[in-house]
C-alpha positions in Angstrom: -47.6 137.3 128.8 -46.6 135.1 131.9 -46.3 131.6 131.7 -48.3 129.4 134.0 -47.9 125.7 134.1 -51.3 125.2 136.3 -53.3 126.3 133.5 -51.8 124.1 130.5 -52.4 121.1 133.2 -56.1 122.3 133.4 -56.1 122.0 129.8 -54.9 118.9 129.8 -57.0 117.5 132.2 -60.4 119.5 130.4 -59.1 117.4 126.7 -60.3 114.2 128.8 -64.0 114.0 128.7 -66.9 111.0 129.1 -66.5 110.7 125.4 -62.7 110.2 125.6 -60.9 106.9 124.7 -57.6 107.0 127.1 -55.5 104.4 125.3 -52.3 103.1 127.3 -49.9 101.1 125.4 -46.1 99.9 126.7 -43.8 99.5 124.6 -41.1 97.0 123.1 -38.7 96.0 120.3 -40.8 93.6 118.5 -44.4 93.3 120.9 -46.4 95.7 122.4 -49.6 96.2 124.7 -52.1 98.1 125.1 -55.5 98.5 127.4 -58.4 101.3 127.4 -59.9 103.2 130.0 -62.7 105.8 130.1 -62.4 109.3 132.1 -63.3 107.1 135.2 -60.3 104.9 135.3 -63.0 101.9 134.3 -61.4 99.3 131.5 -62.9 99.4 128.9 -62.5 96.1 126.9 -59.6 93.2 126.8 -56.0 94.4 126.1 -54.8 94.6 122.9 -51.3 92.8 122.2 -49.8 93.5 118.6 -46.4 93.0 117.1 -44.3 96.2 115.7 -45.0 95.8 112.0 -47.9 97.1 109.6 -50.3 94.2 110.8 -50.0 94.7 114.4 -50.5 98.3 113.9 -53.1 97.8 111.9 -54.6 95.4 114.5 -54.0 98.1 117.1 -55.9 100.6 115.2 -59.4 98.5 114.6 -59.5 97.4 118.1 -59.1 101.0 119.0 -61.8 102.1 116.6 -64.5 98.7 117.9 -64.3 100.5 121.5 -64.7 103.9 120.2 -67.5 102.5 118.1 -69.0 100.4 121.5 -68.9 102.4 124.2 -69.6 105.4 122.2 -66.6 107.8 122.3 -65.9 110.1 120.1 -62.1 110.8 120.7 -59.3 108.7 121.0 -55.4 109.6 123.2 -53.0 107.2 122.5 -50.3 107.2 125.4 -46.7 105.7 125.8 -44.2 105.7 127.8 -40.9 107.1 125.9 -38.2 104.5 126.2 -35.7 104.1 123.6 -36.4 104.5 119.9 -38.9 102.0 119.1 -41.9 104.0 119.8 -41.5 107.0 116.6 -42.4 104.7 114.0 -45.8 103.4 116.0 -46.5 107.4 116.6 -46.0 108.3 112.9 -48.4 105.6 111.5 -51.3 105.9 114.2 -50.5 109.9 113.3 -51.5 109.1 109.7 -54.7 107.9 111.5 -55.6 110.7 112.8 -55.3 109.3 116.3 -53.9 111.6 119.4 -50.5 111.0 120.8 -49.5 111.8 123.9 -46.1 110.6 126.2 -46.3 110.2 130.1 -43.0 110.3 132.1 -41.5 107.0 132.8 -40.2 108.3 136.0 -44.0 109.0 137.0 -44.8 105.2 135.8 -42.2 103.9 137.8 -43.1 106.0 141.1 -47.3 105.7 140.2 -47.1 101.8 139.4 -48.0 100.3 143.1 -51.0 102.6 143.3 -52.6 100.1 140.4 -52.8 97.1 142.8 -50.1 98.1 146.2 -47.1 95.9 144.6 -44.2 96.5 143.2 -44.8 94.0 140.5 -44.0 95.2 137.4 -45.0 93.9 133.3 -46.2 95.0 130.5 -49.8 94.2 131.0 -49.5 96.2 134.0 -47.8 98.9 132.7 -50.1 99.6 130.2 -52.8 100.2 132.8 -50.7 102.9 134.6 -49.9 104.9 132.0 -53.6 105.4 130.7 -54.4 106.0 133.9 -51.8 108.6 134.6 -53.1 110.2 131.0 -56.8 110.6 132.5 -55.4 111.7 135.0 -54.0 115.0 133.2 -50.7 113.2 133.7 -49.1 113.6 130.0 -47.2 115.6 127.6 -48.1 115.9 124.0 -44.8 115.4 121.9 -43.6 117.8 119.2 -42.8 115.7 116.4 -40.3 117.5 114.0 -41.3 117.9 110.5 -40.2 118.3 107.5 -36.7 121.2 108.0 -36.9 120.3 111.7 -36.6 116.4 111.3 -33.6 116.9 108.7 -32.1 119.3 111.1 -32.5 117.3 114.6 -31.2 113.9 112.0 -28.0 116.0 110.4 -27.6 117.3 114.2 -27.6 114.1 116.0 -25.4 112.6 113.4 -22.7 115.5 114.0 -22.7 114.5 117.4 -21.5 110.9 116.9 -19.0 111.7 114.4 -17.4 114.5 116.6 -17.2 111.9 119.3 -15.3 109.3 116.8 -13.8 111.9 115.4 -12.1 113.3 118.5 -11.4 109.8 119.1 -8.9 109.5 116.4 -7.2 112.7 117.2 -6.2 111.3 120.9 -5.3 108.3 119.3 -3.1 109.9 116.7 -2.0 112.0 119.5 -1.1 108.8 121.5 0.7 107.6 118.4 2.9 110.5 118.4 3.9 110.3 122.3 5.2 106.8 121.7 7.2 106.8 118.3 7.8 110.7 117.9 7.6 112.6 121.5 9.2 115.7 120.4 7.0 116.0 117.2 4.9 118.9 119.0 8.2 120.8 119.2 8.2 121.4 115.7 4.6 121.8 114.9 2.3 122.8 118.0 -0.9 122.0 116.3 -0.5 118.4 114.5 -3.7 119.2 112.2 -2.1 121.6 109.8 -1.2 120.8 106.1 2.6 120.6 106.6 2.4 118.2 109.1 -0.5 116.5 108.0 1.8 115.5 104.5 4.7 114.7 107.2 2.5 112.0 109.1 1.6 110.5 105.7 4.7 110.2 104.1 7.6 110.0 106.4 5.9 109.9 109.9 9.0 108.1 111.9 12.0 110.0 113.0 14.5 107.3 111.0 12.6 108.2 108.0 12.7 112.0 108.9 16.7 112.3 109.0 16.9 110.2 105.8 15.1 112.1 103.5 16.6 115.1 104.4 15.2 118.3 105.4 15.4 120.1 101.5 13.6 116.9 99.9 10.7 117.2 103.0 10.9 121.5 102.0 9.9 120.9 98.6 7.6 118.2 99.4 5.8 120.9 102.0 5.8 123.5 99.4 3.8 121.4 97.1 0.6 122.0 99.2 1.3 124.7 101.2 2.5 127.9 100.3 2.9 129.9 103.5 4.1 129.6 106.9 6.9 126.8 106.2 10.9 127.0 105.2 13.7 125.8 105.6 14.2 126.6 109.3 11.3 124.5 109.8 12.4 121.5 107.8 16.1 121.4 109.6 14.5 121.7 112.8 12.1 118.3 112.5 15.5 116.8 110.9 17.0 118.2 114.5 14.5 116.8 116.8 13.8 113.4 114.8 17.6 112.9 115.2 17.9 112.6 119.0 14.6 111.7 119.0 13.4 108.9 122.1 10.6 107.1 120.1 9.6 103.7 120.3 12.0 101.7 117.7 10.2 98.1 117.7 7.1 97.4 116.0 7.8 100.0 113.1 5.8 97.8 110.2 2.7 98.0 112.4 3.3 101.2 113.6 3.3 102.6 109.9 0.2 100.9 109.5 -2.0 102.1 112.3 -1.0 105.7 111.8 -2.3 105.1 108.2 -5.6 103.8 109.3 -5.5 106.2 112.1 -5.2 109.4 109.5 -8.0 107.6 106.7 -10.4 107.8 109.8 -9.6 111.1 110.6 -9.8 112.0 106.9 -13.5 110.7 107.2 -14.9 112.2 109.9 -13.4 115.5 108.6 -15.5 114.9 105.6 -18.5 113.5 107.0 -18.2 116.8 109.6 -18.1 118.9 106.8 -20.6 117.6 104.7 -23.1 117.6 107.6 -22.2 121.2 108.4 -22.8 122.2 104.7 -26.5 120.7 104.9 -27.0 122.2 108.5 -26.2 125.7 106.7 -28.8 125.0 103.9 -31.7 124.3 106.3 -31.1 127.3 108.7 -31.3 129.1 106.1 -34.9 127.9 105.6 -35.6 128.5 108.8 -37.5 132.1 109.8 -36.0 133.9 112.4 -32.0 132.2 112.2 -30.8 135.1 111.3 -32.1 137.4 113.7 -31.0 134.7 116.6 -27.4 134.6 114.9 -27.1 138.6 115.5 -26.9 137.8 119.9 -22.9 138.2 120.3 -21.5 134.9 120.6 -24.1 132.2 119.0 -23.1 130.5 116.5 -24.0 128.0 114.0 -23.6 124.7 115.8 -25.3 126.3 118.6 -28.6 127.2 117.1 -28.6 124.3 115.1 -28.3 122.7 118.2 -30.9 124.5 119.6 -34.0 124.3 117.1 -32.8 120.5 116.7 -33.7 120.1 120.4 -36.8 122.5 120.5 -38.3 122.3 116.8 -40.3 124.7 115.5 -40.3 128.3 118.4 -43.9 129.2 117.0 -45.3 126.0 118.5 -44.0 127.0 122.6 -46.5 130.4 123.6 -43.9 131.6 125.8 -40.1 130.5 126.4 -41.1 129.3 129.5 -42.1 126.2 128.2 -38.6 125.7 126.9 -37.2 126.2 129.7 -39.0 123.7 131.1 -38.3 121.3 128.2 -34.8 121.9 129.1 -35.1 121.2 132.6 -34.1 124.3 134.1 -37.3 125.2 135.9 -36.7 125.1 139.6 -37.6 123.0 142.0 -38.0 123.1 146.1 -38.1 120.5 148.9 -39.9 122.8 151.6 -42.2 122.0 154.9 -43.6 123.6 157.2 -40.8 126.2 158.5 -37.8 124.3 156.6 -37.3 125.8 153.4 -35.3 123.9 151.0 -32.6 124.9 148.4 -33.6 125.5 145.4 -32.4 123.4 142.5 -32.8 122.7 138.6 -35.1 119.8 138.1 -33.1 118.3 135.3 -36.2 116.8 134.1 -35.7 117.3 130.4 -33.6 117.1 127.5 -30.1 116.6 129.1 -28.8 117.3 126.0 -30.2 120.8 125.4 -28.9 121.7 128.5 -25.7 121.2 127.7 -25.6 122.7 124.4 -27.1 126.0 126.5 -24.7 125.6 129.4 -21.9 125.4 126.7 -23.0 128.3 124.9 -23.4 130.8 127.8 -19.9 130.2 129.3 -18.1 131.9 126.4 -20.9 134.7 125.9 -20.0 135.7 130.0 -16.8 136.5 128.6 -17.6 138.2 125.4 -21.0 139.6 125.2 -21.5 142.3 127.9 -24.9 142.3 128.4 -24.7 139.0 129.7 -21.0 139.7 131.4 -22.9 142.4 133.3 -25.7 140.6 134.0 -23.5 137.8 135.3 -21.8 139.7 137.5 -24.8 141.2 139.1 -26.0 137.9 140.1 -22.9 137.0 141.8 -22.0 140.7 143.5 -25.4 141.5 144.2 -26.1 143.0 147.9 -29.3 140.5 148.4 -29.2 136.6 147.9 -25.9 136.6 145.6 -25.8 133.3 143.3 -22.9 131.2 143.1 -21.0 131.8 139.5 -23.1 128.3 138.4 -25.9 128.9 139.3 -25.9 132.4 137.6 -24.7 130.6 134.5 -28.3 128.9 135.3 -30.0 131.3 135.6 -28.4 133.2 131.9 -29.2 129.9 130.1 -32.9 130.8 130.5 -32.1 134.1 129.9 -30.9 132.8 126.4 -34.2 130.8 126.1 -36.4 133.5 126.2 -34.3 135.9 124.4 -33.9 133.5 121.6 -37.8 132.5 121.7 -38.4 135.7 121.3 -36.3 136.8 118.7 -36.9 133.9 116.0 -40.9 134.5 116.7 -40.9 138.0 116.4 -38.2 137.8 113.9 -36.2 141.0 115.2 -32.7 141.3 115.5 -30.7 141.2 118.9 -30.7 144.8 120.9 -29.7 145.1 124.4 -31.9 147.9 124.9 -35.3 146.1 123.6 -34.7 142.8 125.0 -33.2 143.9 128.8 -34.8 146.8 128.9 -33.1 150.2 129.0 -33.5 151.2 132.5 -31.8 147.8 133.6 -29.3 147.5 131.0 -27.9 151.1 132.5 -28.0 150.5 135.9 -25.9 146.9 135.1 -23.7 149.1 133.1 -23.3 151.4 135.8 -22.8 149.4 138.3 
């Protein structure tokens, strides 16, 4: 079934009817405001301004409920404009009210906000006003809020993601550590994560301390922990290095003491990472349809989890076009008249999806060939050849739909079914 955008905008626009409350509110930390309009575009009522607690939400919800009951309506859309964070506890209690909610793209309030009254003015009373206007209009989106395994995931997911980025923190900063009291640490032990060297940052980190213990007492000390992959040749050559080593000399009490803190924080993000990981695990495993996306060569756990995090629940989106779309990578044209313009992504959409997708494909060029060969059509091909990123592009909806298609009909990966076998020999072939 093909995907047509024109037809869930004629939906939208059909949902707003002469017996439609179209509710605009913008949004703030502690105050917010909102104004009515009918299907017309006519006010209906005086704004509404209530404050971010249970009373003001309460507030908002009887003044909404005195219009419906005056000017006769029968449904209500509440609309926002997305900004930050403080809207998802608004959109959970007015969901618990059985009221509609539905976002409009800031980028269309910004552009749509002079039609209102031809200046650039811009406030919250004003605001409010443009986006239930651009909501009659046909003008919205209607969010999908993640639910119970979904909201854990897209929580434990987004959590992952700031403790990776403190986490890699530490490691340049242990790294810097090293080029300025030990520089020719990395000459005895290429990777400094592992055990053995982990126990020699802890307990005799500086190359003074290194050639004074003595490369037997720092063998038996390794060989508490670690079993494998150490000796003695090992030991003598960190006593070798650390004693014509070039490191930094002054400052050694403080030194000591920031590689200490440095490797307690690295010690809890490796936790925390792990911990995380462990939950992620449990809930894909609650999730219909993981397993059959795990089976496309070269996805892996982070990935997916990734993924449904972003996207939610793959029953809810008809076709992976809409995905695709949520993602930003729908294309978009500046044409006129004979000029045809160069195609582009529209980036309008999660940035962060996009990534995750654009990370995952690179590796799965290089090791899964169905998408090797299809890459290499795309950039060999005899008519309109694409560039090697936009062909990455073009594979991360590939992935979408694939992956849609796979957790909803819950069948594993097969090149033949899912590329069909008449192409999949030809790319072979070629």
């Amino acid at each position: 079934m093909k995907y047509k955008h024109s037809q869930k905008q004629n939906q939208r626009i059909l949902q707003i009817t002469d017996s439609t409350l179209v509710v605009g509110a913008d949004v703030a930390k502690k105050t917010h405001v909102a104004r009515a309009v009918d299907f017309r575009g006519i006010e209906l009522g005086k704004d509404c301004v209530f404050s971010n607690d249970h009373v003001g939400l309460t507030k908002l919800v009887q003044w909404m409920k005195e219009l419906q009951r005056v000017h006769n309506k029968t449904t209500i859309i509440f609309g926002i404009e997305p900004t930050g964070h403080y809207w998802f506890p608004m959109a959970e209690f007015l969901q618990g009210e059985g009221i509609k909610i539905v976002v409009v793209n800031p980028h269309h309030v910004n552009k749509s906000k002079e039609l209102e009254d031809n200046s650039p003015t811009k406030n919250d009373y004003k605001d409010a006003k443009v986006i239930a206007d651009l909501i009659r209009n046909g003008k919205y989106t209607e969010p999908n809020f993640p639910t119970q395994v979904y909201a854990d995931l897209r929580i434990l997911m987004n959590l992952r993601e700031k403790v990776m980025v403190n986490f890699n923190q530490v490691k340049l900063r242990i790294q810097n550590w090293l080029d300025r009291f030990f520089p020719e640490y990395q000459r005895v032990f290429k990777k400094w994560e592992g055990k053995a060297s982990l126990i020699t940052l802890r307990e005799f980190p500086l190359p003074q301390e290194i050639v004074s213990t003595g490369a037997w007492t720092i063998l038996k000390r390794w060989k508490t922990e670690v079993k494998r992959a150490v000796g003695m040749k090992r030991a003598e050559k960190l006593v070798a290095v650390a004693t014509t080593s070039i490191g930094m000399t002054q400052g050694i009490p403080a030194a000591k003491l920031e590689l200490k803190a440095l490797l307690e924080q690295y010690d809890l993000y490796a936790r925390q990472e792990e911990e995380i990981m462990e939950q992620v695990v449990k809930l894909l495993q609650q999730i219909p349809g993981t397993e059959e996306m795990l089976t496309i060569p070269g996805m892996g756990i982070v990935t997916l989890a990734g993924f449904l995090a972003e996207v939610g629940n793959l029953t809810d989106y008809v076709h992976g076009q809409q995905i695709i779309r949520l993602a930003g990578l729908n294309l978009k044209e500046n044409s006129s008249g004979k000029k045809k313009g160069k195609s582009t992504i529209s980036k309008r959409g999660r940035s962060r999806l996009r990534a995750l997708l654009f990370r995952c494909v690179l590796p799965m060029v290089a090791k899964n060939k169905e998408f090797k060969a299809l890459h290499q059509h795309y950039t060999k091909r005899s008519e309109n050849p694409l560039k090697k990123k936009q062909s990455i592009i073009a594979l991360c909806g590939k992935l979408i739909r694939i992956l849609h298609t796979l957790g909803t009909k819950r069948i594993p990966y097969n090149a033949q079914d899912v590329m069909g076998p008449v192409r999949l020999t030809q790319l072979q072939a070629a």
